[in-house]
C-alpha positions in Angstrom: 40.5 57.7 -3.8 43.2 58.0 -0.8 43.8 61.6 0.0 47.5 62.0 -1.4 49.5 64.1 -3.6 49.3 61.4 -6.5 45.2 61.8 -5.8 45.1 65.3 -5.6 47.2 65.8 -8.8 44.6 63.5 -10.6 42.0 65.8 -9.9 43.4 68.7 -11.8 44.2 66.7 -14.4 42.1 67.6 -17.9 40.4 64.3 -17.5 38.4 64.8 -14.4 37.0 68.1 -16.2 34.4 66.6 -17.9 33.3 65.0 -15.2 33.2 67.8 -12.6 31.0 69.9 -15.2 28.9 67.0 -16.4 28.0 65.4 -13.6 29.5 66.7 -10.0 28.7 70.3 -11.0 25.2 69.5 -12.8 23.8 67.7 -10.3 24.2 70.4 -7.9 22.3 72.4 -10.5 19.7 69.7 -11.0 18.9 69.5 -7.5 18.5 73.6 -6.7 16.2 73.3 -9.8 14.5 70.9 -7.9 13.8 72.4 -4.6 12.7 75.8 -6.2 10.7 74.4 -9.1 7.2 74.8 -7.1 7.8 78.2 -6.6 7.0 80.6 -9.3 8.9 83.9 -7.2 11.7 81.8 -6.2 12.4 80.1 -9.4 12.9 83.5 -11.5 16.0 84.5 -8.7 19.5 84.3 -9.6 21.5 81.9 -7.7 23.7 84.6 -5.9 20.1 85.8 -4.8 18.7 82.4 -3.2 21.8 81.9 -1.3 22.1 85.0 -0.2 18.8 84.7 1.6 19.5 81.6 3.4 19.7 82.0 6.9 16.8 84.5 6.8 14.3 82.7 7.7 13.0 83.6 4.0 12.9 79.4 2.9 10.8 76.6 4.6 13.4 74.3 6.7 13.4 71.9 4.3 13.8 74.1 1.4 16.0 76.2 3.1 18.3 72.7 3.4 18.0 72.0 -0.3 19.1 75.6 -1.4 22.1 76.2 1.3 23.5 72.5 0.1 22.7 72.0 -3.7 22.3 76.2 -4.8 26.1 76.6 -2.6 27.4 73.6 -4.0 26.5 75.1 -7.5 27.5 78.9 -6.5 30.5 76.8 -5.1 31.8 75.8 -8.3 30.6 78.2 -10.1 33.3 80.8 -8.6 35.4 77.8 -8.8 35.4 77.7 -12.6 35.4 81.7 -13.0 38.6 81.6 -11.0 40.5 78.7 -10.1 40.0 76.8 -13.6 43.5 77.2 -15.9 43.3 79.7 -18.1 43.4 77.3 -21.1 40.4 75.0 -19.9 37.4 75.4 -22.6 35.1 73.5 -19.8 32.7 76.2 -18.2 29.2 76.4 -16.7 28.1 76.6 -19.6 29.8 74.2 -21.8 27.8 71.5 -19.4 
């Protein structure tokens, strides 16, 4: 999609919803799931938690990759729909 006003009005239309829960957003989900899911400790942590510690030198490089790119992409959106989602949208997190 070009990057114009006509394609940037699409994408707050209530039809890409769906889609940005169901798929853009989940998949970001999916994949954190995936980078902690051999690690009991880090598993059980909130997402605000493992991104906060990235950059710590807490993660393995490549774990540490997976978590900064799929667990911000999900804290990401998830500020996204606590704030900048219209007030009469009934797609959240957790409608997904």
């Amino acid at each position: 999609m070009a990057h114009t006003s006509a394609a940037a009005a699409a994408l707050t239309t209530s039809a890409c919803w769906p889609w940005l829960a169901q798929v853009h957003h989940a998949a970001y989900i999916k994949n954190l799931n995936a980078a902690v899911a051999n690690d009991p400790a880090l598993a059980k942590l909130g997402l605000s938690e493992l991104v906060a510690k990235v950059g710590t030198g807490t993660y393995p490089a490549k774990q540490e990759t997976a978590i900064r790119n799929s667990g911000g992409g999900a804290w990401n959106h998830d500020l996204w729909w606590s704030i900048l989602a219209p007030p009469s949208s009934n797609i959240t997190p957790t409608s997904r």
